[in-house]
C-alpha positions in Angstrom: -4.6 24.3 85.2 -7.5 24.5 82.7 -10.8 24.9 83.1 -13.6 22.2 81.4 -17.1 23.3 80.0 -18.5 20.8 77.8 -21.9 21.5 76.1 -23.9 20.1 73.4 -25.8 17.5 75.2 -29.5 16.6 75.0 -32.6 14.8 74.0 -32.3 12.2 71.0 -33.7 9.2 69.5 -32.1 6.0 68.9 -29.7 5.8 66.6 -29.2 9.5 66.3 -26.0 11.9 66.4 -24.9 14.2 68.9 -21.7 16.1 68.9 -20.5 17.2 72.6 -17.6 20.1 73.0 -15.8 20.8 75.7 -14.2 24.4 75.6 -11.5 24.8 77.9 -10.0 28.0 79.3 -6.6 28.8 81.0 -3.2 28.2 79.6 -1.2 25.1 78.3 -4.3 23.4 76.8 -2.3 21.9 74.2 -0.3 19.9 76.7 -3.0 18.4 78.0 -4.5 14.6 77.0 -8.2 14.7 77.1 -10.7 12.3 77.2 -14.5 11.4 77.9 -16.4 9.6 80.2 -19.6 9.2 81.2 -21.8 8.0 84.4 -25.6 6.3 84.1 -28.0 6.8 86.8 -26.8 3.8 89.5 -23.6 3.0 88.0 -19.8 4.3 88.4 -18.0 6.6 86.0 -16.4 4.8 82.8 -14.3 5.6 80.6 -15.7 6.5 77.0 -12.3 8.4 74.8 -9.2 9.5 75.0 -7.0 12.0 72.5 -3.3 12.4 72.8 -2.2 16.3 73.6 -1.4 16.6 69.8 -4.2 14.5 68.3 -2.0 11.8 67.1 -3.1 8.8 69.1 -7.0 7.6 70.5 -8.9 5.2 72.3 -12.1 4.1 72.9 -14.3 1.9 75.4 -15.1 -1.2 73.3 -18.6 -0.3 73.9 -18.2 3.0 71.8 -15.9 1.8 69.1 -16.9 2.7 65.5 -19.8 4.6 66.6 -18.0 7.6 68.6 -15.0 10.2 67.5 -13.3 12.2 69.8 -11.0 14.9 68.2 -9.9 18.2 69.5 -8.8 21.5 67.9 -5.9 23.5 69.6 -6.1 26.4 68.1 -9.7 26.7 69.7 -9.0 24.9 73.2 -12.0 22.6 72.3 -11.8 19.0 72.2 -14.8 16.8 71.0 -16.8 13.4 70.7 -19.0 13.0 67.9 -21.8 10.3 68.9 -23.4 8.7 66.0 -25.6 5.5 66.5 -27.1 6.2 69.7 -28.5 3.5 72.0 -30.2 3.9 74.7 -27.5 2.5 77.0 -25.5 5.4 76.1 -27.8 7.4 78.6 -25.6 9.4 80.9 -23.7 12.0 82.1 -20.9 12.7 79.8 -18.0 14.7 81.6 -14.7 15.7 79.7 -11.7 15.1 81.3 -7.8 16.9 81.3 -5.0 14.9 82.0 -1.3 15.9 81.7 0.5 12.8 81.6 0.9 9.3 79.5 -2.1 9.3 77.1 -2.8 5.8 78.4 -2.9 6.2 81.9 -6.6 8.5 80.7 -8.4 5.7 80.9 -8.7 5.1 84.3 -10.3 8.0 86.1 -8.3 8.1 89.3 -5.6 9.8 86.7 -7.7 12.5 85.7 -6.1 16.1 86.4 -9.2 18.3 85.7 -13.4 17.6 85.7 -15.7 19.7 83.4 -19.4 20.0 85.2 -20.9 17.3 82.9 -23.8 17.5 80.3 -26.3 15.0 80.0 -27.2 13.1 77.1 -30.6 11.0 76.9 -31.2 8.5 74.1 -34.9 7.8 73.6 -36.0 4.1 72.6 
């Protein structure tokens, strides 16, 4: 299995960028699916993006559509989601997740294989 560490979270205004990482250790991490979600204080975990093993196919909540980008690079075991737009609804916890079947199935988080710790991202008004 791989192990998650995403970083790059923080303090922002509205309508702000942040770009989150997620470096992952251990072997096979090019045969994983990855994807984000997040939880807000008092609400359950949702799904945010997913990226096929080989970059080839994505998805996104409809909430984040056209304003988020999740992409990986295999060669550095990193996947990420550039978040441009902020609101402050997008206040949360943002965990990245490792999954190593269908692509799809990633949007539901009883699928997910692996948990990174989380990094918390807080969008001022």
């Amino acid at each position: 299995q791989v192990q998650l560490v995403e970083s790059g979270g923080g303090l922002v205004q509205a309508g702000g960028s942040l770009r989150l990482s997620c470096a992952a250790s251990g072997r096979s991490f090019s045969s994983y699916n990855m994807g984000w979600f997040r939880q807000a204080p008092g609400k359950e975990r949702e799904f945010v993006a997913v990226i096929r093993w080989d970059g080839g196919w994505t998805d996104y909540a409809d909430s984040v559509k056209g304003r988020f980008t999740i992409s990986r690079n295999n060669a550095k075991n990193t996947v990420y989601l550039q978040m441009n737009s902020l609101k402050p609804e997008d206040t949360a916890v943002y965990y990245c997740a490792a999954d190593s079947g269908l692509a799809s199935r990633l949007r539901t988080s009883a699928y997910v294989d692996v948990w990174g710790q989380g990094t918390l991202v807080t969008v001022s008004s």
